[in-house]
Backbone bond lengths (Angstrom), bond angles and torsions (degrees), N, CA, C in turn:
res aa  C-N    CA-C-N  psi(-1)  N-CA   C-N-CA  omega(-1)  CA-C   N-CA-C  phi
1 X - - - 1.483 - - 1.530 108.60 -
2 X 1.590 111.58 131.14 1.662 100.50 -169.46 1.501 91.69 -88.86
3 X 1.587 100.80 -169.50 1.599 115.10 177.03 1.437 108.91 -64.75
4 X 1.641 130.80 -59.64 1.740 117.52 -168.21 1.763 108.39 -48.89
5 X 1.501 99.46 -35.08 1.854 100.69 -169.53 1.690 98.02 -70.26
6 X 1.028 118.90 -67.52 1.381 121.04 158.48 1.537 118.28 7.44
7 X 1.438 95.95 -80.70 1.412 111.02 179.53 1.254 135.65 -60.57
8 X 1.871 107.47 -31.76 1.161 127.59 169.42 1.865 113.32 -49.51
9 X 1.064 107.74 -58.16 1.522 130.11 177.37 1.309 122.58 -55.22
10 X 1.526 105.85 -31.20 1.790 123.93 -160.33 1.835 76.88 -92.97
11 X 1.335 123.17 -48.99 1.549 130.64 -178.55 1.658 120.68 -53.75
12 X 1.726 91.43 -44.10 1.845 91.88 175.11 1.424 100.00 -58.19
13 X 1.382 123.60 -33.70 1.244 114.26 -140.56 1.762 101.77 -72.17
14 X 1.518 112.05 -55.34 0.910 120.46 161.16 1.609 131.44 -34.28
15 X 0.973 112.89 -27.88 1.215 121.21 179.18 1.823 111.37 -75.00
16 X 1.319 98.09 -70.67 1.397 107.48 154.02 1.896 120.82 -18.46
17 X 1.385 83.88 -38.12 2.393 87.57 -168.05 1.170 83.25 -106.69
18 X 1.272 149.03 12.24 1.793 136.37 138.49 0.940 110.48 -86.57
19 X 1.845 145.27 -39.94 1.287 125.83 -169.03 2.006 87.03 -75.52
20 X 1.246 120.47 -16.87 1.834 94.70 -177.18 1.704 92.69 -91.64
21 X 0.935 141.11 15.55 1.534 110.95 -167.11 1.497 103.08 -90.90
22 X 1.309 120.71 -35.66 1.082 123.62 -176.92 1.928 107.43 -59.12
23 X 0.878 120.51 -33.57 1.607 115.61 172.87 1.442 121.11 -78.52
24 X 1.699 102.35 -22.37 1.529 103.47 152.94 1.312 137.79 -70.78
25 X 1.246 114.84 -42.98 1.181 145.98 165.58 1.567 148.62 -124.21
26 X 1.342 107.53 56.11 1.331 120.62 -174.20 1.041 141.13 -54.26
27 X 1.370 110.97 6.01 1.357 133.38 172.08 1.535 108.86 -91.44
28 X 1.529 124.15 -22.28 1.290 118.97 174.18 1.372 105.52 -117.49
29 X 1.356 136.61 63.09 1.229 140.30 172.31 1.458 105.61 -75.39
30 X 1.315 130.89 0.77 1.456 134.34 -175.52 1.990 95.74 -104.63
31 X 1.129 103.23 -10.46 2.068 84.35 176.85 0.941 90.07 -114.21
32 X 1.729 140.92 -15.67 1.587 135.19 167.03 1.631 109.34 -40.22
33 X 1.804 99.82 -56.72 1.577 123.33 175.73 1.255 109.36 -58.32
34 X 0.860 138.40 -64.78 1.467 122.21 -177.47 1.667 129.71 -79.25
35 X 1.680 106.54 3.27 1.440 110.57 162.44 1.648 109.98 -89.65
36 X 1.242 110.95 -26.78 1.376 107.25 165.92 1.405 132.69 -77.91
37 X 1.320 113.56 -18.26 1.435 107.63 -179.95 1.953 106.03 -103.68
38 X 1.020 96.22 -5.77 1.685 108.73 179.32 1.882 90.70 -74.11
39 X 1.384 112.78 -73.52 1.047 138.15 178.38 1.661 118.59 -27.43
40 X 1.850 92.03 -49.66 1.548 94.94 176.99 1.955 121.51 -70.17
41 X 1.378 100.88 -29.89 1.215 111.90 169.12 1.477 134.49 -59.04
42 X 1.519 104.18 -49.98 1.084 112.58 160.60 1.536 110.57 -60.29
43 X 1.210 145.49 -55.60 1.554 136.93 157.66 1.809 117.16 -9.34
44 X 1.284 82.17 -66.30 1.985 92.25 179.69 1.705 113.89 -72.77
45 X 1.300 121.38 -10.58 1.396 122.78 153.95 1.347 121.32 -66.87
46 X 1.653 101.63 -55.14 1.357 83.86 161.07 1.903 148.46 -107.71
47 X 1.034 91.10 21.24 1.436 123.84 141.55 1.818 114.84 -50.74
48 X 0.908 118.30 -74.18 1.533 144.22 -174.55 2.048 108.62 -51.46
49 X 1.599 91.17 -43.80 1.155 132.16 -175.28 1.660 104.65 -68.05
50 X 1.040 124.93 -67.76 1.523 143.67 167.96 1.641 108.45 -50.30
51 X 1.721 128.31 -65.57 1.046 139.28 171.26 1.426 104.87 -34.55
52 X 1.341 124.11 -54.95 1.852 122.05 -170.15 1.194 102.56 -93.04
53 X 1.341 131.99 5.73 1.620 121.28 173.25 2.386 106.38 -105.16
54 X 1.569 77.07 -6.73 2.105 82.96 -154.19 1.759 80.69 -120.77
55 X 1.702 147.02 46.50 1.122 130.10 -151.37 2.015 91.93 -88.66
56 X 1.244 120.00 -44.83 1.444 111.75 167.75 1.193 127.13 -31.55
57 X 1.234 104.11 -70.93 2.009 110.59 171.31 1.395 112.46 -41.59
58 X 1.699 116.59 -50.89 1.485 98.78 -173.87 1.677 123.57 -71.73
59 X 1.436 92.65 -15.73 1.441 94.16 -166.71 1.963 111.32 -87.97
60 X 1.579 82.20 16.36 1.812 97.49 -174.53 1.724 87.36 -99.39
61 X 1.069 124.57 -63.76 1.276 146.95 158.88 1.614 103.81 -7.90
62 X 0.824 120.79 -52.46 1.590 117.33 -167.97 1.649 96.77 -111.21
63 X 1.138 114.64 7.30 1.743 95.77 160.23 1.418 136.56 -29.80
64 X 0.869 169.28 -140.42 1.529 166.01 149.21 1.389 108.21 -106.26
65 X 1.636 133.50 -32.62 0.964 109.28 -160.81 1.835 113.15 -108.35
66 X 1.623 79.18 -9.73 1.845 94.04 147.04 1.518 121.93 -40.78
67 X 1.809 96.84 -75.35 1.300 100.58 -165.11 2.331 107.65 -61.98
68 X 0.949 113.36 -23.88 1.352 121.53 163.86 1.957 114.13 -41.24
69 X 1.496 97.59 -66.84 1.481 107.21 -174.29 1.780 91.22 -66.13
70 X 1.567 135.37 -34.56 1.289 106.84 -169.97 1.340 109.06 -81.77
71 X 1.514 126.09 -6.57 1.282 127.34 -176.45 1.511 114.32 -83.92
72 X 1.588 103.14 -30.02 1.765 104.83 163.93 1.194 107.82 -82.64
73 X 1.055 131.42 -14.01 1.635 122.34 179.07 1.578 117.69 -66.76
74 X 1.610 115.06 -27.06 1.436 137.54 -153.17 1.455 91.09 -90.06
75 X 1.692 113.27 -34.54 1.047 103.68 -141.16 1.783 92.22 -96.80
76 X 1.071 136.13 -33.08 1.420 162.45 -173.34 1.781 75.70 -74.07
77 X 1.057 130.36 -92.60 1.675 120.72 -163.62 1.638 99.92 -19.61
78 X 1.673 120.23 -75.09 0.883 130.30 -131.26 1.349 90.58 -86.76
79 X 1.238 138.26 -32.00 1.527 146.12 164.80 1.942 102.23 -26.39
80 X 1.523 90.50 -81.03 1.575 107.08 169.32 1.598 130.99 -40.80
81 X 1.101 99.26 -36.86 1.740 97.24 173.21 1.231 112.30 -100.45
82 X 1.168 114.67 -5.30 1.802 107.12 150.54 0.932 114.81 -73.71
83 X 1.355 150.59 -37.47 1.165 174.38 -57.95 2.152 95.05 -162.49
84 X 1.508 87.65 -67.80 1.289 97.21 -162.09 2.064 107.87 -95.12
85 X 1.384 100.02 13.35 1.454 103.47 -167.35 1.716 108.00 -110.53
86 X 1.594 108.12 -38.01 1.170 124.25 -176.86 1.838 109.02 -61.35
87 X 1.241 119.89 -67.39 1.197 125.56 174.40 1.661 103.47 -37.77
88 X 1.185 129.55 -58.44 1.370 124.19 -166.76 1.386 100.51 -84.38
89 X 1.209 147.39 19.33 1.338 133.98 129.50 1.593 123.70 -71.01
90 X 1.362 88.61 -31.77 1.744 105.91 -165.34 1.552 88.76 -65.62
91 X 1.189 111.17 -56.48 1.569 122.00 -156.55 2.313 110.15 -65.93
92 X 1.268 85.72 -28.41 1.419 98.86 169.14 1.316 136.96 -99.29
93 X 0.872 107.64 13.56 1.815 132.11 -173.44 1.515 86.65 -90.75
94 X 1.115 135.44 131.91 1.408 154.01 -171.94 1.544 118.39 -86.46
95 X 0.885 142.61 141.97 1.405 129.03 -163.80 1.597 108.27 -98.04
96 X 1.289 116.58 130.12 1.046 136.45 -171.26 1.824 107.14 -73.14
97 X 1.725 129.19 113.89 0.885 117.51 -167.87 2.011 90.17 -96.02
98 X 0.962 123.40 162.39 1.362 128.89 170.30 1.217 109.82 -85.63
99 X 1.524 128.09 -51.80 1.622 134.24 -158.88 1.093 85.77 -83.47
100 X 1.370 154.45 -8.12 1.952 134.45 167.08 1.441 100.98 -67.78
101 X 1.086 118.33 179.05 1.665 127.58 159.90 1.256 90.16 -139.70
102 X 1.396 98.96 175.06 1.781 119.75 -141.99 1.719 78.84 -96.21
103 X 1.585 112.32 109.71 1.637 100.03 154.16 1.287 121.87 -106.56
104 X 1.509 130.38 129.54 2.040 122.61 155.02 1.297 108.23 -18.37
105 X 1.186 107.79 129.98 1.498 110.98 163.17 1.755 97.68 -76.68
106 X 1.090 92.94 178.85 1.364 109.15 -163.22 1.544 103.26 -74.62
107 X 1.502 130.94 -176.62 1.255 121.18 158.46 1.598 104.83 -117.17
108 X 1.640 95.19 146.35 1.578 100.68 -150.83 1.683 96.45 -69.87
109 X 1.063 116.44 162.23 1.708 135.84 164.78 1.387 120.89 -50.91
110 X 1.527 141.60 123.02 0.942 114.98 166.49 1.652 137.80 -67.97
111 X 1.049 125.24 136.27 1.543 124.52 -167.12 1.648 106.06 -40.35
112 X 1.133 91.08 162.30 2.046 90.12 -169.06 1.476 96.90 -130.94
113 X 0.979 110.41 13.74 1.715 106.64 -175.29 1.892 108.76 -105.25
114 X 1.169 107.89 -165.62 1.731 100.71 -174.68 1.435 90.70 -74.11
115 X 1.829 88.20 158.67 1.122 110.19 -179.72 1.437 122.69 -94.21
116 X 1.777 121.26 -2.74 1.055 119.43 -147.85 2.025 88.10 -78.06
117 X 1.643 112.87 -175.89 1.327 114.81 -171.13 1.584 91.72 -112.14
118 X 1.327 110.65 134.70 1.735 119.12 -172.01 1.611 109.52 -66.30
119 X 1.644 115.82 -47.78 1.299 129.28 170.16 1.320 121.11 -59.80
120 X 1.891 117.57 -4.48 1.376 114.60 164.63 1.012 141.13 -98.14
121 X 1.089 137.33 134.47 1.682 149.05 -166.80 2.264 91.62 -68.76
122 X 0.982 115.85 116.74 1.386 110.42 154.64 1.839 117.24 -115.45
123 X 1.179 97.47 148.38 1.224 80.43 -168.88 1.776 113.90 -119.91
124 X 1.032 174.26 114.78 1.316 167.99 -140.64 1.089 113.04 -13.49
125 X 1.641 127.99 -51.37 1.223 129.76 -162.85 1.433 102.85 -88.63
126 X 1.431 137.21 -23.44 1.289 151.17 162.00 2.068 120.94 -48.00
127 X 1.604 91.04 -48.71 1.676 111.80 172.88 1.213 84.69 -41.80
128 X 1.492 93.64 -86.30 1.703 116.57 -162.39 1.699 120.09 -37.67
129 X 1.061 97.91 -25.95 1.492 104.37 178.33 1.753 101.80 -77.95
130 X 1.401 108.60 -70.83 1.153 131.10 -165.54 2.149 102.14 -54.66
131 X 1.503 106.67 -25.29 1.688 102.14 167.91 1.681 108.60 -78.50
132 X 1.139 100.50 -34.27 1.785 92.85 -174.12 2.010 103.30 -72.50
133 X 1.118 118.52 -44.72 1.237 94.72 155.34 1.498 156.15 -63.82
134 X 1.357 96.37 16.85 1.450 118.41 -177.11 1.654 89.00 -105.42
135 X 1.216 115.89 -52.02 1.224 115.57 -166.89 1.457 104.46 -64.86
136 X 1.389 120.78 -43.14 1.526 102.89 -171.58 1.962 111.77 -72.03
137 X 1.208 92.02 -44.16 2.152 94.04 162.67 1.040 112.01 -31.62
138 X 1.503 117.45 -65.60 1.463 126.58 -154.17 2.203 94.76 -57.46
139 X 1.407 105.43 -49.60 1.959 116.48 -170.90 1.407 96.36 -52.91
140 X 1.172 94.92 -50.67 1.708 102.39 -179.46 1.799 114.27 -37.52
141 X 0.938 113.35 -83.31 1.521 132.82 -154.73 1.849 79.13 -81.31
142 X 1.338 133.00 -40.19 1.581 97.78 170.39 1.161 127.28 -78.03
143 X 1.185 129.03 -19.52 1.470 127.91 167.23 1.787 109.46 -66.10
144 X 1.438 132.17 -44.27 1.353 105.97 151.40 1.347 151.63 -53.34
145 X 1.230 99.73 -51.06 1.663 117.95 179.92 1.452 118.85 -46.82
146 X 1.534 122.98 -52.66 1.275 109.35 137.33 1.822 162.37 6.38
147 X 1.816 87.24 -71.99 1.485 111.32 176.99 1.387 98.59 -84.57
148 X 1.311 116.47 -14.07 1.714 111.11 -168.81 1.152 80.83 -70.40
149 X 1.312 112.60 -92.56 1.870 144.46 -175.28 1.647 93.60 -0.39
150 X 1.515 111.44 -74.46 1.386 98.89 -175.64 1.254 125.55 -75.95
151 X 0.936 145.61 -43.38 1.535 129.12 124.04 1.833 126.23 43.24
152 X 1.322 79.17 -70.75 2.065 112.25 -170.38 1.051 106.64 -63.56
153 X 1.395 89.07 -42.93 2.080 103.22 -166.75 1.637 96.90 -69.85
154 X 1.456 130.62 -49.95 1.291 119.40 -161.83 1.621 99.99 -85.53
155 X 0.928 141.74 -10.20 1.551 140.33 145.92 1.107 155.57 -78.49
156 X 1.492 99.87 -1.54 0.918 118.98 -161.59 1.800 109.69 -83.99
157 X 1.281 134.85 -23.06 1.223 147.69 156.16 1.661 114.16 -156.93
158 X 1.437 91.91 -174.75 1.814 119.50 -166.92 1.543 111.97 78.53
159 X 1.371 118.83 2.41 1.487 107.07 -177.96 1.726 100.68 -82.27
160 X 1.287 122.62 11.13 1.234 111.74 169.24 1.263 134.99 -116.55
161 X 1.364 102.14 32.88 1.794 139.93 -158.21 1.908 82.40 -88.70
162 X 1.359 114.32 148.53 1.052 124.73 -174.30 1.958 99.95 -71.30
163 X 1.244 119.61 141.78 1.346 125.14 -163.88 1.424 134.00 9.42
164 X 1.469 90.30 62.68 1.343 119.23 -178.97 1.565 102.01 -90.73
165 X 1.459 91.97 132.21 1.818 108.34 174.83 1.956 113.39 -64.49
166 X 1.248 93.59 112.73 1.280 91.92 -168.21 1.899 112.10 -86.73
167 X 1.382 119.73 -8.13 1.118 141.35 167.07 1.492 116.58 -40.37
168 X 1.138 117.88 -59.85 1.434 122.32 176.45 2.067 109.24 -56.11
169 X 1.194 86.97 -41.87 1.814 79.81 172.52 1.251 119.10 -58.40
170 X 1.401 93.90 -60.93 1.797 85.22 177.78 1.075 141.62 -86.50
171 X 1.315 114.74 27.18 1.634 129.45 162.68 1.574 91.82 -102.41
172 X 0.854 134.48 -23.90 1.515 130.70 -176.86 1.891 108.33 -83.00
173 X 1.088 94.35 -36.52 1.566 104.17 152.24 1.646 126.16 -67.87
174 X 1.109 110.01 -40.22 1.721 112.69 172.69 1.953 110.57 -56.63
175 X 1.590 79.53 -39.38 1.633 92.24 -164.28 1.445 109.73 -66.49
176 X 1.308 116.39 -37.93 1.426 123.08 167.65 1.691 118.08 -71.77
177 X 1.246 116.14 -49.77 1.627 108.55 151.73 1.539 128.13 -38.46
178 X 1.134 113.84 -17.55 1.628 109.83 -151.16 1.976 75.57 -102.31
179 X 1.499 126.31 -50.82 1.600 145.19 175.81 1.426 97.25 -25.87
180 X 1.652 111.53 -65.65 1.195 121.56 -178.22 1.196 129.85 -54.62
181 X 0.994 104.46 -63.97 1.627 118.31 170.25 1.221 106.23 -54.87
182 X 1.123 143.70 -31.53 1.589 147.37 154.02 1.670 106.98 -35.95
183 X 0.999 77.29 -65.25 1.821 83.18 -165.49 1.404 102.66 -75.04
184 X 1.355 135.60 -11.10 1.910 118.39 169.84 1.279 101.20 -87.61
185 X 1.390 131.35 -24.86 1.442 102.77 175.53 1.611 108.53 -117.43
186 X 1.397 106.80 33.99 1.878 101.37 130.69 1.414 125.77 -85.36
187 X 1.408 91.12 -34.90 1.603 92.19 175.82 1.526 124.80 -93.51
188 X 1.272 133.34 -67.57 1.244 115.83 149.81 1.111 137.50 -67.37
189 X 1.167 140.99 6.66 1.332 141.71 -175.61 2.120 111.82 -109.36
190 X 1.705 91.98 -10.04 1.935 109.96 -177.80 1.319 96.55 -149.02
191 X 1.302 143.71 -71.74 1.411 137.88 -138.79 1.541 97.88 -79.31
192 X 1.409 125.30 -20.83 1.579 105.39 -156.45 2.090 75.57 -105.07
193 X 1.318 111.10 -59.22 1.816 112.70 -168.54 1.587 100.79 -47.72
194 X 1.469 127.88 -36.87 1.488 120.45 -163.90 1.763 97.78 -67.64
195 X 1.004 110.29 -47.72 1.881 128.38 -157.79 1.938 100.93 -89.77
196 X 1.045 121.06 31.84 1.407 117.73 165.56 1.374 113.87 -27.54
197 X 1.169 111.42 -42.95 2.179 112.85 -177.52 1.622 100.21 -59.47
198 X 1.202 100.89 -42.64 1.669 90.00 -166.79 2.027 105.90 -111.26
199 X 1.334 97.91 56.60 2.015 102.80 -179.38 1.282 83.64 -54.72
200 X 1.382 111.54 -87.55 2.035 137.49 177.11 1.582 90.80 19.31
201 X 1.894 95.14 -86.76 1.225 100.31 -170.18 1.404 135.97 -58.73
202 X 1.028 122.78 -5.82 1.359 127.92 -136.19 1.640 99.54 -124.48
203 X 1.308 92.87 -32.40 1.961 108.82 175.76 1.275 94.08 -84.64
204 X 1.286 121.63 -42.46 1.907 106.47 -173.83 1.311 104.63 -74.09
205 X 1.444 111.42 -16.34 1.883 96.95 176.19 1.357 110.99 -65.33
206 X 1.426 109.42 -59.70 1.566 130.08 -163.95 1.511 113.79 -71.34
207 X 1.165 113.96 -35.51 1.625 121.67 178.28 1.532 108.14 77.44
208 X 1.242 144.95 45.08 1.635 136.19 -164.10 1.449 99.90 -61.66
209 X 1.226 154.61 -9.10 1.294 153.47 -171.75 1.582 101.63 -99.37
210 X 1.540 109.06 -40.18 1.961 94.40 164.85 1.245 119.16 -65.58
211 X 1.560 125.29 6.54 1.831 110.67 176.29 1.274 133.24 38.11
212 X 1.686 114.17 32.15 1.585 123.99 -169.49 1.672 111.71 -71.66
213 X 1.987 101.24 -24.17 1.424 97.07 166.36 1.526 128.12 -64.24
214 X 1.703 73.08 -62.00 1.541 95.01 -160.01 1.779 121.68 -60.04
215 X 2.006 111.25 -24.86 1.268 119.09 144.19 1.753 128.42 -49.76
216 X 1.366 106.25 -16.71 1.661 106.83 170.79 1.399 104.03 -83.50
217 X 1.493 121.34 -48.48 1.337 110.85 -150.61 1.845 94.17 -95.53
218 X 1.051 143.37 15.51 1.493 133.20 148.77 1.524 95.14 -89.33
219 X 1.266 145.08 -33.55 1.293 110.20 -161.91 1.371 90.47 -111.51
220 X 1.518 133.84 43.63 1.122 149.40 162.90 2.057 99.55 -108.01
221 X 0.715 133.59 -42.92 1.711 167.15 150.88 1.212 95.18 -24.41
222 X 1.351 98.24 -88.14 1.623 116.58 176.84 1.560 130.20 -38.04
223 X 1.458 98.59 -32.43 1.521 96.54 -178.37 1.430 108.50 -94.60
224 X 1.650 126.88 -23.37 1.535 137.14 -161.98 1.456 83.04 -100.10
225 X 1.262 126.98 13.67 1.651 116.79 157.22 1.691 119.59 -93.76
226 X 1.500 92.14 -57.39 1.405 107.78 159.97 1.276 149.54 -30.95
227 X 1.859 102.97 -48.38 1.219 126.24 163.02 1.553 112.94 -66.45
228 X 1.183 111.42 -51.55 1.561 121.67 170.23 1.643 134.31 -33.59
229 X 1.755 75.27 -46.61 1.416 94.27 173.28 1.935 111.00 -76.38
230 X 1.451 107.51 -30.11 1.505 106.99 -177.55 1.588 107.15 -64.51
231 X 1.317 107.57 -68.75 2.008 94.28 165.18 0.972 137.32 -48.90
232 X 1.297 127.96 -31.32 1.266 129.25 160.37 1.597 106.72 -47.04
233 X 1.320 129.03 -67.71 1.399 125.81 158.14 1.501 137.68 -52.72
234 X 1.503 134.21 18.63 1.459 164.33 -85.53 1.694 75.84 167.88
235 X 1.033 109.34 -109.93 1.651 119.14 158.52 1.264 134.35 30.45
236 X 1.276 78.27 -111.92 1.829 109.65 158.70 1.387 101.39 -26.11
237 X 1.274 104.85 -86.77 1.666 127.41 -152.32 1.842 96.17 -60.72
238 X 1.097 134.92 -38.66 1.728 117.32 177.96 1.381 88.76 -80.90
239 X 1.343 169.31 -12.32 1.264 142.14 153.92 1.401 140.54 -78.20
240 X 1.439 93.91 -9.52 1.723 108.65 156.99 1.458 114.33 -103.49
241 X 1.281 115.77 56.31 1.470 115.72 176.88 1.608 105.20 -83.85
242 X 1.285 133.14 51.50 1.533 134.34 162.87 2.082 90.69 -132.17
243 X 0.832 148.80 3.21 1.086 159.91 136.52 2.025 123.28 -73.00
244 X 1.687 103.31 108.06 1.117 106.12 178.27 1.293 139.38 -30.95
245 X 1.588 138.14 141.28 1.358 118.62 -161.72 1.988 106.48 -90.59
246 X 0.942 126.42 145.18 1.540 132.35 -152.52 1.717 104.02 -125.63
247 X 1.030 137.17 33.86 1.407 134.93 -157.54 1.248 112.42 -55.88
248 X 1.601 143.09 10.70 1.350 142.86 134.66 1.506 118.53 -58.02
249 X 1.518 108.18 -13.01 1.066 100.41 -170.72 1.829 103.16 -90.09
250 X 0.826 91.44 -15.74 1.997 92.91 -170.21 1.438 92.02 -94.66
251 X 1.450 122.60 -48.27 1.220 118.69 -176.59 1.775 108.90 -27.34
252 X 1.873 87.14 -69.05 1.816 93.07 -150.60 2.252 93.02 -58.12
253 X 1.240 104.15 -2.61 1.658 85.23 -163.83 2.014 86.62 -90.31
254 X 1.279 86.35 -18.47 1.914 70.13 174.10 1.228 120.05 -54.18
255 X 1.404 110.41 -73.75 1.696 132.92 145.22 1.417 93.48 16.75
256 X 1.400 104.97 -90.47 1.439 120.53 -145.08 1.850 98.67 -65.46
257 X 1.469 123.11 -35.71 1.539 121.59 164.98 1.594 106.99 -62.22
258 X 1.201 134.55 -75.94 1.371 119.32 170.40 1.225 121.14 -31.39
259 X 0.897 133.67 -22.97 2.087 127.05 -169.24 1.873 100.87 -93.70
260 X 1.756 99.15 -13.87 1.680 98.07 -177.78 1.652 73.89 -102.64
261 X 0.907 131.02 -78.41 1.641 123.87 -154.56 2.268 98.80 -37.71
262 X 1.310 118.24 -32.69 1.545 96.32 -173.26 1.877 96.91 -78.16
263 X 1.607 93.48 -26.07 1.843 78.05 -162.63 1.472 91.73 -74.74
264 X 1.270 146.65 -14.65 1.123 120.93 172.23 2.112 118.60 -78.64
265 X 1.243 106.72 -15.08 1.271 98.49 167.76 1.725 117.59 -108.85
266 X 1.014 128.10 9.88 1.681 145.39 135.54 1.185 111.86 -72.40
267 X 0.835 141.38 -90.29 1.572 145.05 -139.25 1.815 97.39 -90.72
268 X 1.167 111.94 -59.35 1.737 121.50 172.87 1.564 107.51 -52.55
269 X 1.403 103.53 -88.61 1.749 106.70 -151.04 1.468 103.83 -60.75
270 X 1.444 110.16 -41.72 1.742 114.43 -179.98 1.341 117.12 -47.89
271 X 1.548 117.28 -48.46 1.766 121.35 175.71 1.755 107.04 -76.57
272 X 1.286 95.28 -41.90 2.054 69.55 176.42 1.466 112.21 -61.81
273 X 1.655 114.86 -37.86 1.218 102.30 -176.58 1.568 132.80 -56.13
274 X 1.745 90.07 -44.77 1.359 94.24 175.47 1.946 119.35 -75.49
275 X 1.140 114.49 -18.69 1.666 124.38 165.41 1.693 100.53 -58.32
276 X 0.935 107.88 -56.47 2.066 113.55 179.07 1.559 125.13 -48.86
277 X 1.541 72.96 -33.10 1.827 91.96 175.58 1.626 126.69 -78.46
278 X 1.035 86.09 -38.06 1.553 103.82 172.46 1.542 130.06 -65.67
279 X 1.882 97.09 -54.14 1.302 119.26 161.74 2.111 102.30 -26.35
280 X 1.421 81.66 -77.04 1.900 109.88 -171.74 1.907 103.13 -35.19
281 X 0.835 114.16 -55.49 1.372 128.10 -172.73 1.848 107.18 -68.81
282 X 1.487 118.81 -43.78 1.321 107.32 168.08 1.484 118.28 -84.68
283 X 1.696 127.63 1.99 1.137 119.20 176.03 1.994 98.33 -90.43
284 X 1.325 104.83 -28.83 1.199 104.82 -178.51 1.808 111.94 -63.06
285 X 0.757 123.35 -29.93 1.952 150.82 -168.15 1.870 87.15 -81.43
286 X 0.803 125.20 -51.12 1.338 137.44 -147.97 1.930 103.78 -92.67
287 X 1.153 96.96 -36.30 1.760 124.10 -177.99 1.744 76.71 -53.62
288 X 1.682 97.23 -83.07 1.468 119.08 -150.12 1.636 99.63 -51.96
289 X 1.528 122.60 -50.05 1.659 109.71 169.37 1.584 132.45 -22.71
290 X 2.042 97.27 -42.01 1.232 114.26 -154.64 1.500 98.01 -81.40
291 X 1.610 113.80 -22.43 1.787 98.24 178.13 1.191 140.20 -49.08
């Protein structure tokens, strides 16, 4: 074997331990890049190198009836794996029932296990970093969850008791808005913008695409509208007492306050709860990584 072939080989090789370095080491994907394109060059030198030392052989190489046999060769490959590819689509294509209707699959769960990244190097000062942000999440979401919870309980009915003070609800509603809003901008609004090194982690803890807050505090919205709207009509109606009394009319506005008071404990309290829960369970996963 002379030196250009030599080199050629000693060059694949290299090339080869740059397309892996980056999965070894992803922090230096910039000397991966420049061992491969250094690497590739040197290849085509000696490539170039070989061609003007071997000019007989190549010029056998490009004969005509070469390039013929490689053009039936392409064509016979590609003949054949159509051949053997088509049927096993056909055969795996699933049968279409008519009487189903087309449902969304679901959207998948977020992972509940640690959050740290397997392909990352952490290093002592990183743990340590990466536990105190568990710890401040974890203060976070327990110092709300709490005030929510009780919260629920004092709103949760009697505001439709005949001239019932509707005041106390909705300061009890502010108070839980104000909880909330507390807790999105500790966490997104400081914990995820302060800690740029660790977004990765820090978004797979919290999940911002499950909306476990921001689903509390609209149907937190929703209901301190509702109610608002019931006193406001509370109001009205004892100051027009020379106008007949209509009790469909309060009825349907009950209705319409109950259907915000369930969607706020369906759709609201259920997803923060279960978002809180989750949170708790991957900081716990994440704790135990860090030992």
């Amino acid at each position: 074997m002379d030196t250009p072939l030599f080199l050629t080989f000693f060059l694949f090789a290299v090339q080869t331990a740059a397309g892996v370095a980056p999965m070894r080491w992803p922090e230096h994907k910039w000397l991966a890049g420049v061992i491969f394109w250094v690497s590739g060059a040197f290849a085509l030198v000696c490539l170039a190198w070989w061609t003007t030392s071997n000019r007989e052989t190549v010029m056998a190489i490009f004969e005509p009836r070469n390039f013929i046999a490689f053009g039936l060769l392409v064509a016979v490959v590609a003949f054949g794996y159509q051949q053997i590819q088509t049927p096993k689509s056909v055969e795996e294509a699933p049968p279409v029932k008519p009487t189903q209707s087309a449902v969304p699959a679901a959207p998948t769960q977020p992972a509940l296990g640690s959050v740290l990244i397997p392909a990352k190097y952490y290093s002592s000062g990183d743990k340590e970093r990466i536990s105190e942000l568990l710890f401040s999440a974890s203060v976070a979401i327990n110092r709300a969850l709490p005030k929510v919870q009780a919260g629920l309980t004092q709103i949760a009915g009697g505001w439709d008791k005949p001239n019932e003070d509707i005041a106390p609800y909705l300061a009890t509603i502010r108070d839980m808005q104000a909880s909330i809003g507390e807790l999105h901008t500790a966490l997104f609004g400081k914990l995820i913008p302060d800690n740029t090194n660790y977004n990765s982690e820090l978004n797979a803890l919290l999940q911002p695409n499950d909306w476990g807050i921001e689903k509390m505090q609209i149907a937190l919205n929703e209901y301190h509208n509702a109610l608002t709207v019931f006193r406001d009509y509370q109001g009205v109606f004892h100051q027009q007492t020379s106008l007949p009394y209509d009790p469909s009319k309060r009825d349907n506005l009950v209705k319409l306050v109950t259907l915000a008071r369930d969607n706020m404990v369906l759709n609201g309290d259920n997803n923060f709860r279960n978002w809180a829960g989750r949170c708790k369970l991957r900081i716990e996963e994440t704790q135990k990584a860090l030992r």
